[in-house]
N, C-alpha and C positions, 0 to 999 in steps of 0.2 A: 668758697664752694657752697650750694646753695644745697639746703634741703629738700626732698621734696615730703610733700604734707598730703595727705593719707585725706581725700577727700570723705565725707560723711555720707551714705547713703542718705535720699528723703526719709519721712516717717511718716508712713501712712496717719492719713488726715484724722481716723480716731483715733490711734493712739497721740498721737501730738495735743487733741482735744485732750481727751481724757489727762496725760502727763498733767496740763495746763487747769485744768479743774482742780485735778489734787492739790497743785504747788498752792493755788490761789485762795483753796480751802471753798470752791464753790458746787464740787462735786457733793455736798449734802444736802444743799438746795434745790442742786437738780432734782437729785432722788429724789427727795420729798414732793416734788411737784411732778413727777411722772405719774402720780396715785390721778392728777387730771386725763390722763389718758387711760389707765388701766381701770377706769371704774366700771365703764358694763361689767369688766371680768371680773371685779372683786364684788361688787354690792347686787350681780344677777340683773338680767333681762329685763322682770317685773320693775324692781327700780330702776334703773338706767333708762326704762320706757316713758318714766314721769320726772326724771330729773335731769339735772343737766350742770356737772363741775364745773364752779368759775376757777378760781385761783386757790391758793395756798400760801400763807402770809409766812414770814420768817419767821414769828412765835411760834407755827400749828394752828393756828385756826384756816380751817376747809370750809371755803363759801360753796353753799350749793343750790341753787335754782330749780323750784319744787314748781308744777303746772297747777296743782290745787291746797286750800288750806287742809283740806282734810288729809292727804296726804302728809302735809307740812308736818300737822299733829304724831298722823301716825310713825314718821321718820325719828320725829323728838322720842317718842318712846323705843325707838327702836338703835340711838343714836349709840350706847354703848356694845350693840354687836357688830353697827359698821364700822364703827374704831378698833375694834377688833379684828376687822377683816383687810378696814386699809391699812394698818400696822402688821399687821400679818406679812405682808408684802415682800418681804424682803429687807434690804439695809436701806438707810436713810432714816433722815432725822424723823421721828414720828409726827401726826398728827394728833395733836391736842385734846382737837373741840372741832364739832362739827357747826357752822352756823347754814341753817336753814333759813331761804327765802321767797319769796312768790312770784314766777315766773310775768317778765313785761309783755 
């Protein structure tokens, strides 16, 4: 006599991602690299107007593409209140170190 087996409903496509992140341990990378998308909202209009997030390395260091040196300068002094803002952010791995460079 045969059994019968209790088929598995699908699983919606984020939560199956998500599952799939956590098992793989790559759900703190993502996070960390969302801070490329949410920067107009964390570092304001003013900067976001002259800069522009490239990536986010697996140490923490945040490459960012600056339109002028003078700029460039004024960001380096200004670089412990945006790690302060993009680590503000919510969960995920922090950002380090911000590296500043002049826009091609």
């Amino acid at each position: 006599m045969k059994q019968k087996r209790e088929r598995a409903h699908p699983s919606p496509v984020a939560e199956a991602l998500s599952a799939y992140l956590k098992k793989s341990g790559l759900r703190e990378r993502v996070e960390q690299g969302e801070v490329v998308a949410q920067w107009p909202k964390l570092v304001g209009p003013k900067i976001a107007a002259v800069t522009e997030p490239l990536h986010v390395t697996a140490d923490g260091m945040l490459f960012v593409a600056v339109k002028t040196s003078a700029w460039m300068s004024e960001l380096s002094l200004l670089e412990p209140e945006l790690l302060r803002a993009v680590n503000g952010r919510g969960p995920g791995k922090p950002v380090s170190k911000i590296r500043f460079r002049l826009m091609r």
